[in-house]
C-alpha positions as CSV (number, residue, x, y, z in Angstrom):
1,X,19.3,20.0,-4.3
2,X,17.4,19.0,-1.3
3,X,20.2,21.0,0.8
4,X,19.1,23.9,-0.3
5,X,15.6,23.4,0.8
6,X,16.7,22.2,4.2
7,X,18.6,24.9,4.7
8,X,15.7,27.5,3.7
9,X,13.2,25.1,5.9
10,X,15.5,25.4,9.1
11,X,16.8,28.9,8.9
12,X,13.6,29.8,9.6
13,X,12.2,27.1,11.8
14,X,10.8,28.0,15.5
15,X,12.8,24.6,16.8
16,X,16.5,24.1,17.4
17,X,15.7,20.5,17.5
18,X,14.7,21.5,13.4
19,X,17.9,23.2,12.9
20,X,20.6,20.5,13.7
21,X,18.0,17.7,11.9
22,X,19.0,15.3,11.2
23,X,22.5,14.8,13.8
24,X,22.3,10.9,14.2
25,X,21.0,7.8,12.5
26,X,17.4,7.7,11.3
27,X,15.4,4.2,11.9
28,X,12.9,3.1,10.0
29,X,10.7,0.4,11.7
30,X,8.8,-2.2,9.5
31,X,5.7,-4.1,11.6
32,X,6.7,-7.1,8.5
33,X,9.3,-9.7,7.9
34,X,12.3,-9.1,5.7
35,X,11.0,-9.5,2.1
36,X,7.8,-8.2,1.4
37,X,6.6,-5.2,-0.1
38,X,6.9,-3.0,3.2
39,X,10.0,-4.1,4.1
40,X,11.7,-3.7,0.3
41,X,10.0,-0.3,0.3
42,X,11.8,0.4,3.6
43,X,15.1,-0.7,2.2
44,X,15.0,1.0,-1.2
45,X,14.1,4.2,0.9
46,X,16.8,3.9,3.3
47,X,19.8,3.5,0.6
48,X,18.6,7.1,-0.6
49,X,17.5,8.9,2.7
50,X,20.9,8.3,3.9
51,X,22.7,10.0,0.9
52,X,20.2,13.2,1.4
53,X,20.3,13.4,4.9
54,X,24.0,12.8,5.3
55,X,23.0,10.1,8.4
56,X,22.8,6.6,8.4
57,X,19.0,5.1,8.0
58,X,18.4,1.7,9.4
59,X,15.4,-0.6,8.9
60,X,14.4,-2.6,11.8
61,X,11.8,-5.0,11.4
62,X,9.1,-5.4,14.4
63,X,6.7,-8.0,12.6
64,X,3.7,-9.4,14.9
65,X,0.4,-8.2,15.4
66,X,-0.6,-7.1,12.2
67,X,2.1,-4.7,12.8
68,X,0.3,-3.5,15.8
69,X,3.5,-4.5,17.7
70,X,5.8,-2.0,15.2
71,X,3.0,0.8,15.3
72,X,2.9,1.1,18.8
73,X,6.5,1.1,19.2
74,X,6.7,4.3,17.0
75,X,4.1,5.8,18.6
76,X,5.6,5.8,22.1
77,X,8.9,6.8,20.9
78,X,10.6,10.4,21.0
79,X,8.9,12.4,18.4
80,X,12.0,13.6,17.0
81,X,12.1,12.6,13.4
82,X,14.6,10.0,14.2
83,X,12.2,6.8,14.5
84,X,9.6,6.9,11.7
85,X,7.1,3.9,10.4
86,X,7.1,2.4,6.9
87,X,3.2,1.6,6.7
88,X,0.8,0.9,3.8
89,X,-2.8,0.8,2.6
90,X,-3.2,-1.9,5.3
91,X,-3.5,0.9,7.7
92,X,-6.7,2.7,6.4
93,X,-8.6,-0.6,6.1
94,X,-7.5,-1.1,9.7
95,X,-8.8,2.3,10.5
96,X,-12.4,1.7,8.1
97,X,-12.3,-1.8,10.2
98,X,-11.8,-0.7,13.5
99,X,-13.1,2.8,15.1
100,X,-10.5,3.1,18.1
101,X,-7.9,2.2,15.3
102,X,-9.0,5.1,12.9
103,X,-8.8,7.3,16.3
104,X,-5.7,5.9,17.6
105,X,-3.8,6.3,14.5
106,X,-5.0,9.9,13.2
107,X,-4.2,11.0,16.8
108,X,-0.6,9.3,17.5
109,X,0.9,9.7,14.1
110,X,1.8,12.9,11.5
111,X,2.3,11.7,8.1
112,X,5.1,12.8,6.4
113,X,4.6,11.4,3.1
114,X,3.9,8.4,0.5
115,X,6.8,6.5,-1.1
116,X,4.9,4.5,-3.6
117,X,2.1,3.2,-5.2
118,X,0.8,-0.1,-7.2
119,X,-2.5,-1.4,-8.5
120,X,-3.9,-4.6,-8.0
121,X,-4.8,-6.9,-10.9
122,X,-7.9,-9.3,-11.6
123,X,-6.2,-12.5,-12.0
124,X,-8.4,-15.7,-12.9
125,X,-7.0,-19.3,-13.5
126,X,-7.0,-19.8,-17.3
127,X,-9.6,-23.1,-17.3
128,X,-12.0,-19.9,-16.4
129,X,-13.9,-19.6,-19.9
130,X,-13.5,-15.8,-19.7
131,X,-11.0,-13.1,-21.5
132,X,-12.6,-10.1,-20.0
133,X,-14.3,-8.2,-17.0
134,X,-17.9,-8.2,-18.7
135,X,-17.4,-11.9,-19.5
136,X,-16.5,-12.5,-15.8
137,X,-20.0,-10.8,-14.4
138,X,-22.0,-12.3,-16.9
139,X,-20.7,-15.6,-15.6
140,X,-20.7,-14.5,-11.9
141,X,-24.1,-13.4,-11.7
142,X,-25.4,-16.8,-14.1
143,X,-23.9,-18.6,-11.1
144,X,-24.4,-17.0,-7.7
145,X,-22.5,-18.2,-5.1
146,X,-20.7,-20.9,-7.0
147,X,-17.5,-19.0,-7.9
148,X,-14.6,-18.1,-5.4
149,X,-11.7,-15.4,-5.2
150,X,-8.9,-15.9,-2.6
151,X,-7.1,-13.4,-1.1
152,X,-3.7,-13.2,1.6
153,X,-5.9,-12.9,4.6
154,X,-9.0,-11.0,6.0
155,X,-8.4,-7.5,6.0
156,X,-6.3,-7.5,3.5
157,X,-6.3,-5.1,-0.1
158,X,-7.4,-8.5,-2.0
159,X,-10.3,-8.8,0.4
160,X,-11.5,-5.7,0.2
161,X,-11.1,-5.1,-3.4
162,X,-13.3,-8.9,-3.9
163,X,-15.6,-7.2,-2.0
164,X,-15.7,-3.9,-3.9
165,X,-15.8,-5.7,-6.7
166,X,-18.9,-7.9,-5.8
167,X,-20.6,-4.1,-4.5
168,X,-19.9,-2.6,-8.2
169,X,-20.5,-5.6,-9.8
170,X,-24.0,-6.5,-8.4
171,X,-22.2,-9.9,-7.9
172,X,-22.3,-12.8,-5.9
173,X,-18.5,-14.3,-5.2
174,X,-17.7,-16.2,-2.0
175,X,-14.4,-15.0,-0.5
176,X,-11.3,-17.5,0.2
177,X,-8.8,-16.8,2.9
178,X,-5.0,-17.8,2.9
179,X,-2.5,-16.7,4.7
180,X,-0.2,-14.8,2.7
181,X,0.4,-14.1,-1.0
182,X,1.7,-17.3,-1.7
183,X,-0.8,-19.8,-1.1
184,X,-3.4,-17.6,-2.1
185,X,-2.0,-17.3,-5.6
186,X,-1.1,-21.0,-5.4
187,X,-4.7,-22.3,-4.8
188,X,-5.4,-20.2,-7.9
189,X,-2.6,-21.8,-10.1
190,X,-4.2,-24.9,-8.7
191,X,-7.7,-24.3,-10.1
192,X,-9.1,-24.6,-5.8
193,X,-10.4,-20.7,-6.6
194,X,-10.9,-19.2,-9.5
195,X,-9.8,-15.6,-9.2
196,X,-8.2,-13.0,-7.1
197,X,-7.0,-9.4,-6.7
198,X,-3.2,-9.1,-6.1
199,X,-0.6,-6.9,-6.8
200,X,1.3,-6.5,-9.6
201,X,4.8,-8.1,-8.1
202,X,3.3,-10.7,-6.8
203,X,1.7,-12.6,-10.1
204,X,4.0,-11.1,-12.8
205,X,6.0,-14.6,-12.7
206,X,2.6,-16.3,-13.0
207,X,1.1,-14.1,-15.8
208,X,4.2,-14.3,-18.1
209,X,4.2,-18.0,-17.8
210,X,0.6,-18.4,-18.4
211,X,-0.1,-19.7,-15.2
212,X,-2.9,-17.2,-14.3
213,X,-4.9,-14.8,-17.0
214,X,-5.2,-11.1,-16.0
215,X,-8.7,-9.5,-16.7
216,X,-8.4,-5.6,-15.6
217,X,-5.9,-3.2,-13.0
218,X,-7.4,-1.4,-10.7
219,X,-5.1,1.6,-10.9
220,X,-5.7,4.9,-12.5
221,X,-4.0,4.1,-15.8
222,X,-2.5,0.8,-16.8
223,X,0.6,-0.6,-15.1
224,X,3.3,0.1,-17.2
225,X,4.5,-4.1,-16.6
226,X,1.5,-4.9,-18.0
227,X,0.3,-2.7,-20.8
228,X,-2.1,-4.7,-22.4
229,X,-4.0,-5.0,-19.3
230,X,-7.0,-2.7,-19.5
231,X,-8.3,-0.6,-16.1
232,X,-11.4,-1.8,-14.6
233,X,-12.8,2.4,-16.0
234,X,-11.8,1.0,-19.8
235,X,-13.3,-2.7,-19.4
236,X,-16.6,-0.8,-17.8
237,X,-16.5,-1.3,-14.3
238,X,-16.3,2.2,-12.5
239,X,-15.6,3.1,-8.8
240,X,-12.4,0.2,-8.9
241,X,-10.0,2.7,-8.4
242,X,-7.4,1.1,-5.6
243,X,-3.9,1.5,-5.0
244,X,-1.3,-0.6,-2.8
245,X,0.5,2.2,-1.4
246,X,3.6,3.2,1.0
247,X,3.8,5.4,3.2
248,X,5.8,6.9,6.5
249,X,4.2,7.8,9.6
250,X,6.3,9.9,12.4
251,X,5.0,9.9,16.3
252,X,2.4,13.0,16.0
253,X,4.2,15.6,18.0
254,X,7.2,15.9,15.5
255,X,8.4,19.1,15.1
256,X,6.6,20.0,11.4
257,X,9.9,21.4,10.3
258,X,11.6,18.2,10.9
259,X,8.8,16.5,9.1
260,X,8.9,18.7,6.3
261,X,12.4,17.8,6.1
262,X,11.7,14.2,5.7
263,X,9.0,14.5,3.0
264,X,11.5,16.9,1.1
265,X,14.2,14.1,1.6
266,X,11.6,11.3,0.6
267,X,10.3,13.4,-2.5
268,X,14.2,14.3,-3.8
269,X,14.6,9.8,-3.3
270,X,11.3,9.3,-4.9
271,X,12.7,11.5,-7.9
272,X,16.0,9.7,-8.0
273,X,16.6,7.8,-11.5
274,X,18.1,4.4,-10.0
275,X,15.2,4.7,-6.8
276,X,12.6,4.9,-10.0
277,X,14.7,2.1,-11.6
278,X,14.1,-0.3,-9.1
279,X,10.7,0.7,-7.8
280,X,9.3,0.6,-11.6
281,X,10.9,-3.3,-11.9
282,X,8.8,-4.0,-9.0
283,X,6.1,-3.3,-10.3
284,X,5.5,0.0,-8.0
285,X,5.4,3.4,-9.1
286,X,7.7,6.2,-7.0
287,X,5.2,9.0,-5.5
288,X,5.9,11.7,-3.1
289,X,3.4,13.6,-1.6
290,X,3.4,16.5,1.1
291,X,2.5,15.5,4.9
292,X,-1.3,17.8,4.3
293,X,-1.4,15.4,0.9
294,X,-0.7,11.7,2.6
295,X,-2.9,13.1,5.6
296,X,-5.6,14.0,2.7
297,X,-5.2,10.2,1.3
298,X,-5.3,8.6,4.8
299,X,-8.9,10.1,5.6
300,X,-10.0,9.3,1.7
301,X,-8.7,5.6,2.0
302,X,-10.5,5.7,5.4
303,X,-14.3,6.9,3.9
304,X,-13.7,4.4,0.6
305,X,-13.1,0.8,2.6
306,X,-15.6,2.4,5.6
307,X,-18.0,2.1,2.6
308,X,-17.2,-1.6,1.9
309,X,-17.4,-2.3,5.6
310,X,-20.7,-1.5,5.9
311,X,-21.9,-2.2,2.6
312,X,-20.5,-6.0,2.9
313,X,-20.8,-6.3,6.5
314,X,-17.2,-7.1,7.5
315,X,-16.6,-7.4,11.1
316,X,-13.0,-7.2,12.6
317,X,-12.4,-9.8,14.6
């Protein structure tokens, strides 16, 4: 029970503020709109926080910016444990992108831990004469220049997974911009691109229908929604190992008792059979790490896209 652990965690903790954690509602701010994978992430997360912590868990949604506007409010709040950000792989390529954003972020925020985790897929629009990876280079590299991937936006895990791609790949593919997840994948469906990296959620309705074709995942080990759907490793592409993953971020002078709390309280929801449920329909897989393990994956996820940065010369705007 995640009491138990609490109670060994605060009985020995240097803080009082540790020891009567958590007395009032927790909030968990979202820098999105209601409905997207942040935000559902959040919610999901805040049903079972509340039943561990014995507190209420709110999610507030601060969209704007490119969530600069919910990051900043976080930061400048009372680093108490009670107003913590939902964040995402978004935030290490805003940290590869930007310098002062890697050093803002690493020096306002203490992670506390990951919630979950997806992998993107290789989607291509089925007029594309291809049913695999190697088919898909042979024809990229015939045709330099000529073929076209969208993504949700620069900046974006779709951008910068095209552009890993093209970097592993010795490949020449000209990225296209939308904004958002839906009129990316709906130029696809429409034959105005002719693939793209997105997450497993978003094209599942468009797989199953035969809308789009998936080539590869770029996860670890294939998604368990799409089984027949070989890793880039097993259709020979190597180094395409990249996760959507979620995370939560507490202002950086937290107590670490309190934040050790939280990650316990995030691992014991992570763990939780209808949490799993819900996550795993989704497409996302449920993992917990420590605070030293998220901070570990933060400054990995950091070196990786740095690499494509340079590599492909991106410039932030």
């Amino acid at each position: 029970m995640l009491w138990l652990g609490v109670f060994a965690i605060v009985a020995h903790g240097p803080t009082a503020l540790a020891q009567r954690f958590p007395s009032m509602p927790v909030t968990l701010v979202v820098g999105f709109a209601a409905g997207g994978g942040v935000d559902l992430n959040a919610r999901l997360l805040a049903t079972k926080l509340a039943e561990y912590l014995g507190q209420p868990v709110i999610v507030e949604n601060r969209p704007g910016a490119g969530s600069k506007i919910a990051k900043e409010h976080v930061a400048k709040a009372a680093p108490d444990g009670y107003t913590l950000l939902v964040t995402t792989t978004a935030a290490a390529i805003d940290m590869a992108s930007y310098e002062k954003a890697e050093a803002d972020t690493l020096r306002e925020f203490a992670p506390v831990s990951t919630i979950s985790r997806s992998p993107m897929v290789l989607v291509v629009n089925p007029s594309m004469p291809v049913r695999g990876v190697q088919e898909l280079v042979a024809r990229a590299r015939a045709m330099p220049g000529t073929l076209n991937y969208s993504s949700s936006g620069s900046g974006t895990t779709g951008h910068f997974c095209g552009e890993l791609f093209k970097l592993q790949t010795g490949t020449d593919i000209v990225h296209i911009p939308y904004k958002g997840n839906a009129p990316s994948l709906a130029a696809l469906v429409a034959g105005e691109v002719q693939m793209s990296f997105a997450e497993v959620p978003t094209v599942l309705q468009y797989v199953r229908s035969g809308r789009l074709r998936p080539l590869a995942s770029t996860g670890e080990k294939r998604s368990e929604l799409l089984p027949e759907v070989p890793t880039m490793r097993e259709a020979g592409i190597n180094g395409m190992e990249a996760t959507v993953w979620y995370g939560v971020l507490a202002p950086v002078a937290t107590p670490p008792d309190v934040v050790n709390i939280l990650a316990h309280a995030i691992m014991d929801a992570t763990d939780s059979p209808d949490f799993r449920k819900r996550l795993l329909d989704q497409g996302a897989e449920p993992v917990a790490t420590t605070p030293e393990e998220f901070g570990r994956l933060l400054r990995e996820e950091v070196a990786r896209w740095s690499k494509v940065v340079k590599a492909a010369g991106i410039h932030a705007d």
